[in-house]
C-alpha positions in Angstrom: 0.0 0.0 0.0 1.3 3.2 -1.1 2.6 5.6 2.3 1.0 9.7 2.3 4.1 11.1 3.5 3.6 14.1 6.1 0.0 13.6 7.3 1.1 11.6 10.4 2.9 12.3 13.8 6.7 11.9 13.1 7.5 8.5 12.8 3.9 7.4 12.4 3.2 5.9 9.1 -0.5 6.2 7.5 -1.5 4.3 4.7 -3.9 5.4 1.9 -6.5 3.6 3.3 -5.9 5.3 6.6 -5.6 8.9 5.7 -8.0 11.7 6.6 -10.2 12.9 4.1 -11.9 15.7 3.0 -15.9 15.6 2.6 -17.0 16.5 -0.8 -18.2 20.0 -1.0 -20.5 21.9 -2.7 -22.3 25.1 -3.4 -26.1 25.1 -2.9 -26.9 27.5 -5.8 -30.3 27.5 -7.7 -28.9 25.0 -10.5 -28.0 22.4 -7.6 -30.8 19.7 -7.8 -32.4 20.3 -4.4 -33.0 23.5 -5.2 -34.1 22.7 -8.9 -37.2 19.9 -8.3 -38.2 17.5 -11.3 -41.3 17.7 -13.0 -43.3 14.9 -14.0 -45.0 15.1 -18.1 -48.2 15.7 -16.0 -46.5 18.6 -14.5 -45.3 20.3 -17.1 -48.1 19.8 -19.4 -50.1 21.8 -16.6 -47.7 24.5 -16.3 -47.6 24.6 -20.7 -51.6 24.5 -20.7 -50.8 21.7 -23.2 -51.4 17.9 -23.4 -49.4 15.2 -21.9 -49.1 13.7 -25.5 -48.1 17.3 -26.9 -45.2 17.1 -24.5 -44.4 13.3 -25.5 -44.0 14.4 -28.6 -41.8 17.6 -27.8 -39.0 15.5 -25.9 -38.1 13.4 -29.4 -39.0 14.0 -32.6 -41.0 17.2 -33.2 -40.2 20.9 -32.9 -39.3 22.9 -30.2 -38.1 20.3 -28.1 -38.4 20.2 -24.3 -35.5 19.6 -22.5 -35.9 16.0 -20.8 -34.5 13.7 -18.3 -34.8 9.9 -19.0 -34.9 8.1 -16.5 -35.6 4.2 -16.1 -38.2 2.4 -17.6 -39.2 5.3 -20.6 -40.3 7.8 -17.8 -39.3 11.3 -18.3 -38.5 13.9 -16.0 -38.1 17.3 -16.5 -36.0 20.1 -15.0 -38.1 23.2 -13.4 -35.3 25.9 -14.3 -35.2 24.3 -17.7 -38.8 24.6 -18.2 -39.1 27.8 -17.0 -35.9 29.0 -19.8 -38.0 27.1 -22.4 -40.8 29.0 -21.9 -38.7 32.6 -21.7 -36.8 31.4 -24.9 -40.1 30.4 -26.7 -41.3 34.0 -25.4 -38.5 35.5 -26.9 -38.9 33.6 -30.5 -42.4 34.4 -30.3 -41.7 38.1 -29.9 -39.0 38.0 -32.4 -41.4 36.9 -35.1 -44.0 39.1 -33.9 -41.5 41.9 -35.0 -40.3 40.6 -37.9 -43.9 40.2 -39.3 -45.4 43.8 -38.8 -41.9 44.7 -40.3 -40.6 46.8 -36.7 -37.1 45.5 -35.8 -35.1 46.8 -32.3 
């Protein structure tokens, strides 16, 4: 077993297995996933106002896609801050074609 030099009393000998460590640290920030809960299709096809087949479809194959989790057994789970920027970027797309069509621009 390999020796850690210098984290014992001298003339102690430690072995990897035996040294101290340090616990795992990390910020609680509003991406960290306690902060950030997952949404079930039901969920988010409440806080859409769409169906729960209309968001099927938007985590695969049609356009704009949801951002989705897979998790076992073909359930999916979805991220509440990524909602949430879905919805603000579909906003802004919206907007933008809203301009673009009465001919205004920024």
């Amino acid at each position: 077993m390999p020796l850690l030099p210098n984290l014992a009393p001298e003339g102690a000998v430690v072995t990897a297995m035996e040294a101290p460590r340090k616990p795992a640290q990390r910020a609680l920030t509003a991406t960290h996933p306690a902060m950030d809960p997952l949404l079930t299709v039901e969920d988010v096809s409440l806080r859409l106002n769409v169906s729960k087949d209309w968001v099927w479809d938007h985590c695969s194959r049609k356009l704009p896609r949801l951002p989705v989790i897979r998790v076992g057994d073909g359930a999916l789970r979805f991220r509440t801050s990524a909602i949430e920027a879905f919805i603000d970027e579909r906003e802004r797309v919206s907007a933008a074609h809203g301009r673009r069509r009465n001919g205004t621009t920024l």
